[in-house]
Each structure stands twice: as structure tokens, then as C-alpha cells.
Backbone bond lengths (Angstrom), bond angles and torsions (degrees), N, CA, C in turn:
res aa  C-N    CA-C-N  psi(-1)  N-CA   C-N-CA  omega(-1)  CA-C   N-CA-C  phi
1 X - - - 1.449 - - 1.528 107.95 -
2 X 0.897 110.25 139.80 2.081 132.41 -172.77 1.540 87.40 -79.07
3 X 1.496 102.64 138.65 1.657 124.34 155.80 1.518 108.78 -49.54
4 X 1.522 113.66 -36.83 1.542 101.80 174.09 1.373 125.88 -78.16
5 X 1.343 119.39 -24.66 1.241 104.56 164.99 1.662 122.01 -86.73
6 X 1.160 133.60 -3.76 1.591 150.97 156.68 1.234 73.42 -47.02
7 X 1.308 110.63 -109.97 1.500 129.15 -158.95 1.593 108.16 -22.94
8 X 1.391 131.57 -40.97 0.888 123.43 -171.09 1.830 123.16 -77.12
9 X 1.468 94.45 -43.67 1.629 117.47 159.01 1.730 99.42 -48.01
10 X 1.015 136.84 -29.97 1.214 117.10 -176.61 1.319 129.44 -99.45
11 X 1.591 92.07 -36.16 2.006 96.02 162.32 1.767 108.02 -60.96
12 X 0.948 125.27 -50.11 1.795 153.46 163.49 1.761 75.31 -25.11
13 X 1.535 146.62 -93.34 0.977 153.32 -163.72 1.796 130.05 -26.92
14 X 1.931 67.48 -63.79 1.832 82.26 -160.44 2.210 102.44 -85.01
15 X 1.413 110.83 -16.68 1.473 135.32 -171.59 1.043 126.89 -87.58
16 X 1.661 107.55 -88.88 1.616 122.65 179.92 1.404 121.72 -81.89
17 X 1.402 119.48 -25.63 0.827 142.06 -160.95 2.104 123.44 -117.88
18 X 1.408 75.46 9.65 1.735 87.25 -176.28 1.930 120.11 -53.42
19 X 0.992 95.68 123.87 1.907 109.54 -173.38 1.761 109.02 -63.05
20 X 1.296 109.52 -22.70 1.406 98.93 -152.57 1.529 94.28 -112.06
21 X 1.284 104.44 -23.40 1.954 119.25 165.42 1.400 126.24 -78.15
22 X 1.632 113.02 -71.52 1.615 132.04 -160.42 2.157 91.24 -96.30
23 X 1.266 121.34 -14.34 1.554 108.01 178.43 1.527 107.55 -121.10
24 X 1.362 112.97 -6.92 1.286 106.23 172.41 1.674 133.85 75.02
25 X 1.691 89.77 12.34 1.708 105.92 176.50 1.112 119.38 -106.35
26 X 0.705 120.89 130.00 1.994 139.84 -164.90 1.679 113.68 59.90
27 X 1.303 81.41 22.43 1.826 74.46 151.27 0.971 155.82 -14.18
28 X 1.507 103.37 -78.10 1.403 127.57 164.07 1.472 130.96 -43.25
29 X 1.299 111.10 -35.92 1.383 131.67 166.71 1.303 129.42 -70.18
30 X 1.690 107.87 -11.83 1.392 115.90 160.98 1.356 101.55 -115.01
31 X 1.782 146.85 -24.15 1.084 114.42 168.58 1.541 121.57 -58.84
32 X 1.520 97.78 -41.19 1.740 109.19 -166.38 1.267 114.89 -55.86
33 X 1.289 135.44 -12.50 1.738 150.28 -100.82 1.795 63.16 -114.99
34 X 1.686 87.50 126.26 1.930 99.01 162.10 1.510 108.52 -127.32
35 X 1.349 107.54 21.44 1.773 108.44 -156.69 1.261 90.34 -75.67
36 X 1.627 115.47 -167.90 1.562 131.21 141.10 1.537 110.11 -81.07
37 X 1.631 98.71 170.41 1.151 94.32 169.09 1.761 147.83 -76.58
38 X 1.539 83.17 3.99 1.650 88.14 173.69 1.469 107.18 -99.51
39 X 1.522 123.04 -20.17 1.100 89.97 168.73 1.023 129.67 -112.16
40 X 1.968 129.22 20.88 1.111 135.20 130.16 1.566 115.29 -39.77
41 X 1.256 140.25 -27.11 1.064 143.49 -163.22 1.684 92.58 -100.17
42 X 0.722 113.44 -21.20 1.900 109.33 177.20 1.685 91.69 -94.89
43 X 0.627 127.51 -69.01 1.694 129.80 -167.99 1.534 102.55 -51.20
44 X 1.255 134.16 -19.49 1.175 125.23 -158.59 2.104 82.95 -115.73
45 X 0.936 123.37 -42.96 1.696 118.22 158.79 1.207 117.54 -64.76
46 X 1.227 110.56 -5.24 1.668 106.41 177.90 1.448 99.50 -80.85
47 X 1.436 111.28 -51.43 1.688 124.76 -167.30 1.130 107.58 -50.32
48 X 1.996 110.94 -46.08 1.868 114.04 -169.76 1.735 93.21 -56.68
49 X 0.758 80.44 -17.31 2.254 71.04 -152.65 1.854 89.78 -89.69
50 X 0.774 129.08 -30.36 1.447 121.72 154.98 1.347 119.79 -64.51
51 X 1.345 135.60 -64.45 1.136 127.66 165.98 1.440 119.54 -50.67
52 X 1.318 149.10 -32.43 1.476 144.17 157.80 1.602 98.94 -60.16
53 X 1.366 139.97 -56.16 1.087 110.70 167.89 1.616 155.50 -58.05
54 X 1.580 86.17 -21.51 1.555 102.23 171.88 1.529 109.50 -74.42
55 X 1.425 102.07 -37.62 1.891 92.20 179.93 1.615 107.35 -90.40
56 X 1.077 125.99 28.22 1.483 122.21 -177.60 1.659 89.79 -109.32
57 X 1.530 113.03 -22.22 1.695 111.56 -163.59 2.292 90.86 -100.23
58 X 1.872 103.88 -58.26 0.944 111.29 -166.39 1.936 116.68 -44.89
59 X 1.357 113.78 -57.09 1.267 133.56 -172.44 1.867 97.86 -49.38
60 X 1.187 120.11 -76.99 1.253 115.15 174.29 1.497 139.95 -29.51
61 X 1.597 100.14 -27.97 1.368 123.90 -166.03 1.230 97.59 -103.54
62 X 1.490 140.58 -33.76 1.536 145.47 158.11 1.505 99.23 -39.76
63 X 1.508 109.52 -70.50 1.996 127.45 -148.53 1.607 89.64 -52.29
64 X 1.279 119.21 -49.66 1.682 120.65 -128.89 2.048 99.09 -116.03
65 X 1.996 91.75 -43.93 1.877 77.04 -168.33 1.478 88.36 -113.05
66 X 1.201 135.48 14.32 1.381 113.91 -169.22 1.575 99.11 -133.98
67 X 1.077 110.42 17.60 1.714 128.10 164.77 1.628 119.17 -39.62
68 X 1.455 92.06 -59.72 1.706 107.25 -176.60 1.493 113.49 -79.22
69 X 1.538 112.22 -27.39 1.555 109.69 -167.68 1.445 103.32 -131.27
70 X 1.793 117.86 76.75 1.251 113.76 -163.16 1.793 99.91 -76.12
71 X 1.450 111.42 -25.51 1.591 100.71 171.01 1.411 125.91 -48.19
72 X 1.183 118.37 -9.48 1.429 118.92 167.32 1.188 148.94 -91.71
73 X 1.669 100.69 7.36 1.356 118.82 -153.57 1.536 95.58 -84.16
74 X 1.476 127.12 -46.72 1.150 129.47 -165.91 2.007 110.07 -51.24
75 X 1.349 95.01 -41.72 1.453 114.27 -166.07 1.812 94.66 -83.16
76 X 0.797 126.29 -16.89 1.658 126.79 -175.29 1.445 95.87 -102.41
77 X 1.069 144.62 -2.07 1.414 144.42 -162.86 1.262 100.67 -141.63
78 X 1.412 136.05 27.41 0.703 175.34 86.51 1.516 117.13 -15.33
79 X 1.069 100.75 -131.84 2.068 118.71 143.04 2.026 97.93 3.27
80 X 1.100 84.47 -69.21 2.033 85.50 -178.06 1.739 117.74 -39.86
81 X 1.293 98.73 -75.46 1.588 124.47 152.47 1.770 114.25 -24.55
82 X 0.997 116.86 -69.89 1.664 110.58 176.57 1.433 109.75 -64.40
83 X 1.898 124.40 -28.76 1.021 101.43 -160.30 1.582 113.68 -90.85
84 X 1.384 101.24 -4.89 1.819 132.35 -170.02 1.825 83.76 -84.17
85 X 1.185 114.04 -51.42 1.769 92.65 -179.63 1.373 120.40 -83.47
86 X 1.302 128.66 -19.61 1.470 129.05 166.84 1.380 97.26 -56.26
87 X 1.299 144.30 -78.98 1.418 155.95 -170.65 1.469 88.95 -26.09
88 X 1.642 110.30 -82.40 1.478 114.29 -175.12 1.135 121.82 -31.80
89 X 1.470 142.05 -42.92 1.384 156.97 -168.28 1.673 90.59 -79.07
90 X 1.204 127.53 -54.43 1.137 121.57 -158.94 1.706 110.68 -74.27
91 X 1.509 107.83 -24.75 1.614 118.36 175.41 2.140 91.71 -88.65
92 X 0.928 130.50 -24.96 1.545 92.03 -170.34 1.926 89.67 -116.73
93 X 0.938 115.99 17.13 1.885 105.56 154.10 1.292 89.03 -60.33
94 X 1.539 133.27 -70.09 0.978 139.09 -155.76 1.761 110.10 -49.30
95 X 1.147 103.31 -66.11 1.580 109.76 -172.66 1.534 110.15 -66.25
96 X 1.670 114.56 -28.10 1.464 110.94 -145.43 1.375 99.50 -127.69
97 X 1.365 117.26 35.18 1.629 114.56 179.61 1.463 124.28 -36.14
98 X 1.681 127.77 -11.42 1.394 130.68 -168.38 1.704 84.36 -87.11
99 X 1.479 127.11 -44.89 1.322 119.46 -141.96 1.467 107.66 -88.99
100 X 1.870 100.18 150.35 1.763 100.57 -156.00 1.508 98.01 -88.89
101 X 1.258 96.46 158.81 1.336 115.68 -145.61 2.308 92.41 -85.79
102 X 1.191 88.92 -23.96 1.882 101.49 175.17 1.889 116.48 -70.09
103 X 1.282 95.90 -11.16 1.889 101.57 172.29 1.568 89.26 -83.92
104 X 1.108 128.35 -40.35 1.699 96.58 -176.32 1.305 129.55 -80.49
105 X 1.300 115.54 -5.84 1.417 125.96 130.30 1.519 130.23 -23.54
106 X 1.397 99.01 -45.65 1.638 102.84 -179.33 1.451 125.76 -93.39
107 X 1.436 93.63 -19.98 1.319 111.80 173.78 1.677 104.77 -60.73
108 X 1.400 124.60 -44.37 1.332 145.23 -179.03 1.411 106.85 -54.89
109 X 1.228 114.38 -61.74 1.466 120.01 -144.94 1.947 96.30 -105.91
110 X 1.224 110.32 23.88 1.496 116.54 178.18 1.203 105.76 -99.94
111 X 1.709 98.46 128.40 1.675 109.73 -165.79 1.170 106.52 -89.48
112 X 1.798 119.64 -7.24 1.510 113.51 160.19 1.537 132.36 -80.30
113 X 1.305 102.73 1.99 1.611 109.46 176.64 1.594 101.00 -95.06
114 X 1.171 132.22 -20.97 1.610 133.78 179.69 1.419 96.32 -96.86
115 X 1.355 128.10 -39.44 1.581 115.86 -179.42 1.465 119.24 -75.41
116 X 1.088 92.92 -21.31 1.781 96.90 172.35 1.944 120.56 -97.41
117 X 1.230 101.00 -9.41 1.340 101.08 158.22 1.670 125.54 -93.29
118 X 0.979 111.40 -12.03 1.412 133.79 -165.70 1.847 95.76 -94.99
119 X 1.452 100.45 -56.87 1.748 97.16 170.00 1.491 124.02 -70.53
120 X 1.438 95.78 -19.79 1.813 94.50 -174.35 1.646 95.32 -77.32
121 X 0.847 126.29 -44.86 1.942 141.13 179.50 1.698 84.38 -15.63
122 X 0.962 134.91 -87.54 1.634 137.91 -167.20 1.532 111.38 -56.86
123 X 1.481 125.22 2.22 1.557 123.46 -172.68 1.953 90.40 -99.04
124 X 1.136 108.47 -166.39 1.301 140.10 -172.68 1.644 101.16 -99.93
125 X 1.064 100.30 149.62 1.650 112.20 -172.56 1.930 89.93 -51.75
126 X 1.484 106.11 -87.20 1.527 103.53 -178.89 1.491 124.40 -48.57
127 X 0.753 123.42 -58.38 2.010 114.46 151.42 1.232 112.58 -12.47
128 X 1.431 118.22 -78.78 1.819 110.92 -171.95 1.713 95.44 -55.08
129 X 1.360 140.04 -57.70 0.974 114.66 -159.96 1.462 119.21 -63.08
130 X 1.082 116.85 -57.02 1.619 129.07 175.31 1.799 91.75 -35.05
131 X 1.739 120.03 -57.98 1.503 95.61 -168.03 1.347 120.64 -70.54
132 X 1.194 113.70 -21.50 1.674 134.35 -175.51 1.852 94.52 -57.97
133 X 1.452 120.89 -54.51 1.893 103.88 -175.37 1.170 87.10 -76.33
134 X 1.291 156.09 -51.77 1.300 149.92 -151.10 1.278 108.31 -51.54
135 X 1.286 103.75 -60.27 2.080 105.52 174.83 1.320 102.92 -67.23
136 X 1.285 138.92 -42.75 1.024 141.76 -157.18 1.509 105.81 -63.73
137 X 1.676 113.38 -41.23 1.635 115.33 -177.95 1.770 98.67 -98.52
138 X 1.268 124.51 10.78 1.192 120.49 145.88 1.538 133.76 -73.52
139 X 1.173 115.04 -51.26 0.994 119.04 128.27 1.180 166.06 -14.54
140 X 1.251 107.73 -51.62 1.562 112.14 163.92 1.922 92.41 -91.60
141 X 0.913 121.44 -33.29 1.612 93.27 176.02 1.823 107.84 -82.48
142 X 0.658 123.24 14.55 1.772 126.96 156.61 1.608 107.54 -89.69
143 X 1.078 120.83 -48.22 1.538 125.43 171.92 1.432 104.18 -75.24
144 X 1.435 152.60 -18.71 1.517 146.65 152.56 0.914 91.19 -48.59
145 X 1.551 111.88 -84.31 1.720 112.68 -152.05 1.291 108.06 -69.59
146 X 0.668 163.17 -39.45 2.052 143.38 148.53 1.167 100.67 -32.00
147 X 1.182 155.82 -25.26 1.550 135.98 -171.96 1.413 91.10 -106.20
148 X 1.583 143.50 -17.14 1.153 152.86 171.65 1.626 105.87 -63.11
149 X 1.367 105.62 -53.53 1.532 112.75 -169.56 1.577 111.83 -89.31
150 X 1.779 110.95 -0.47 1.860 110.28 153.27 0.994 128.12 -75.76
151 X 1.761 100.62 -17.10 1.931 109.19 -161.15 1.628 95.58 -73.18
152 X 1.966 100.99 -35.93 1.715 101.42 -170.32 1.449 129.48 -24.22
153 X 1.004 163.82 115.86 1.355 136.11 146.11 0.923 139.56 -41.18
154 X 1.730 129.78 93.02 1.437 125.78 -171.58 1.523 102.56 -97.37
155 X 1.604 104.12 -174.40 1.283 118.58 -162.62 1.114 96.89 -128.90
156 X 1.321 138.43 86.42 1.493 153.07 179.77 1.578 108.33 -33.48
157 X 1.149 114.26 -40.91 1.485 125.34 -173.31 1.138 108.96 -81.24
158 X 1.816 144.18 -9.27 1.245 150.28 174.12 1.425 111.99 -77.06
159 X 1.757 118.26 -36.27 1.045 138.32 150.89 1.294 114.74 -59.12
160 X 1.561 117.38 119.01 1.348 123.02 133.99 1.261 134.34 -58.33
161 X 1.741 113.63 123.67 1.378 136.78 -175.60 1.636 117.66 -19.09
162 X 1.161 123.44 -46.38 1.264 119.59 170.85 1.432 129.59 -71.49
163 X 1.353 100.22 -20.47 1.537 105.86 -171.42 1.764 106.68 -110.02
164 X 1.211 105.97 16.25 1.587 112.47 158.75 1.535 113.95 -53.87
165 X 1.459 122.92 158.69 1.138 133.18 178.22 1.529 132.39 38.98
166 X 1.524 135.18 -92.73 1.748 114.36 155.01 1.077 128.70 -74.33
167 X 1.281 136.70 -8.98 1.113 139.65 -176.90 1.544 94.15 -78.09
168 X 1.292 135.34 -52.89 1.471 131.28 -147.47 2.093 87.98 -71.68
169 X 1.669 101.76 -48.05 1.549 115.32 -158.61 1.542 104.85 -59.92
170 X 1.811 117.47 -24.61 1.472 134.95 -174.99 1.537 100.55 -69.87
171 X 1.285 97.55 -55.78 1.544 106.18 173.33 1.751 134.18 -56.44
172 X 1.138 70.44 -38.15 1.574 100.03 167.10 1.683 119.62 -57.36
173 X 1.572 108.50 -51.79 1.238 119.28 175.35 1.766 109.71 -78.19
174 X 0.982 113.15 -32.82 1.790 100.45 159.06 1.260 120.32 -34.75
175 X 1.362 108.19 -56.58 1.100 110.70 -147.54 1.062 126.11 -68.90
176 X 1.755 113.23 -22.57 1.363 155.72 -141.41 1.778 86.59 -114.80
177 X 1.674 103.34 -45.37 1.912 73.15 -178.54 1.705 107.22 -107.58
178 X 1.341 118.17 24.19 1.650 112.31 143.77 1.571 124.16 -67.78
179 X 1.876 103.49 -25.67 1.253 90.25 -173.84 1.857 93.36 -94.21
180 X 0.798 143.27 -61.98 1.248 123.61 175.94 1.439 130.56 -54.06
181 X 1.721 114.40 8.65 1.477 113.60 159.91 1.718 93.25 -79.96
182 X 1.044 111.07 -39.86 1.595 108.63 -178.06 1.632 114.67 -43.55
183 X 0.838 124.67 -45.77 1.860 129.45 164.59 0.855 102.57 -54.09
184 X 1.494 145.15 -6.74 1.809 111.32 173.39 1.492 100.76 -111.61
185 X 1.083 114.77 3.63 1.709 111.10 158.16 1.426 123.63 -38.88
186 X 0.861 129.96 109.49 1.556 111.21 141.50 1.479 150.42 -40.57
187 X 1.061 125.13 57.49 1.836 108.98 -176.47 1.947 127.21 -67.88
């Protein structure tokens, strides 16, 4: 594979192609996001390193054992996914005694770590991986900047009453993927 298409798989990732913006998977985990920003920035590196592991286990297990019984993939990728974050939890208790033990929860229940293994399944061994950090550091900079844009100081009263809290952050995320629908234009 060419440096230009790396490179390209990865702007494609973290840009035009963002999971948690333009596909609408794990959302929730960046609207809901009440952290700071450092440890949005750990939670959102926690996910890359889950998602590169899930497709380093998932992809293989599609090509080779899940050939004959593709109805199973969802439910085995699954199973993969919890067992890639139990492991994880069990390697950073060790290293990461400050970190709460309820982010690996999210790591679990993130519909961009199953949607992106499930889409990489049809890529090329190096493809899923290259796209797997690509979303993965898309991602965590979608979960920065939402914990970036809580620190702001707003003016509650500039907002109208209804559009307090998700509504403003929903709106918010439009806006954010008009301008990065704008990158997949052609000029």
C-alpha cells in the first residue's frame, strides 16, 4: 500500500469520514461526554486502542472462521469487543489506578467499535487497520473538542429555553459535520 493512500485512509478517518459525526456511531458517548478535557482525551485513546484491537482479532475471524456462517459475525464481534475491553481493564487497573473503572463501560457499549469492525470485515487486512487508528484518532478528537466546547463560557440567556443543553450540542454537531461534509466535495 502507497503512503498516499495511508495518508489518505487517514484524513478519510479522522475528517470526511468521521464515525461519531457523518455515520452516527457512538454518538452518545461524545454528546453525553461530561469529562474534562484530559480525560476525554484518554477515553477517546482508550477507544483507538480498542478498536485496533478488535479489528486485529475481528477481520481475521470474518476472512478464515466466519466464511461459512456470515450470520454470526455480528454476535461474534460482539463477544470479541467485550473480551478486548475486559483484557484492557484488566492491563490498565494495573497501570492506571486514577482511571474510573465506568469508561470501560463505554469502551463496551460503543456502537463505533462494532460499526467499524463490521465495515472493515469487507476491506483488506491493512486497510481495516490503517482505517481502524484513523477513526479511532477521529474520534477521540470529536470527544476533545466536545469537552473543549463545555469548558467555553456560554451565556445561558443567549440561548433560548428549549434549546438548552442537547439540543444546542445536536445543533452544534450539524454544524461541525456540514463543514466536514464539505471535504468530500470535489472541486
Amino acid at each position: 500500500m502507497e503512503l498516499k493512500v495511508i495518508l489518505g485512509i487517514l484524513l478519510a478517518g479522522i475528517l470526511s469520514n468521521n464515525y461519531a459525526l457523518l455515520h452516527f456511531l457512538g454518538t452518545g458517548a461524545v454528546l453525553e461526554n461530561e469529562r474534562p478535557t484530559k480525560k476525554s482525551l484518554t477515553l477517546g485513546l482508550g477507544t483507538t486502542i480498542v478498536m485496533l484491537f478488535s479489528t486485529l482479532i475481528t477481520w481475521p475471524l470474518n476472512k478464515y472462521v466466519l466464511v461459512n456462517v456470515p450470520y454470526m459475525q455480528t454476535m461474534v464481534f460482539v463477544v470479541v469487543v467485550l473480551i478486548v475491553v475486559t483484557v484492557m481493564q484488566l492491563v490498565a487497573s494495573k497501570i492506571l489506578s486514577k482511571y474510573c473503572k465506568a469508561d470501560f463501560i463505554k469502551f463496551a457499549i460503543n456502537g463505533a467499535v462494532l460499526g467499524l469492525c463490521i465495515l472493515n470485515a469487507s476491506e483488506t487486512f491493512l486497510t481495516a487497520i490503517v482505517t481502524s487508528v484513523a477513526v479511532g484518532i477521529g474520534f477521540m478528537l470529536t470527544m476533545t473538542l466536545y469537552a473543549k466546547l463545555k469548558d467555553v463560557p456560554v451565556d445561558e440567556d443567549a440561548i433560548p429555553a428549549p434549546f438548552r443543553g442537547l439540543p444546542i450540542a445536536l445543533l452544534t454537531a450539524g454544524i461541525i459535520v456540514l463543514a466536514l461534509l464539505a471535504l468530500q466535495f470535489k472541486f
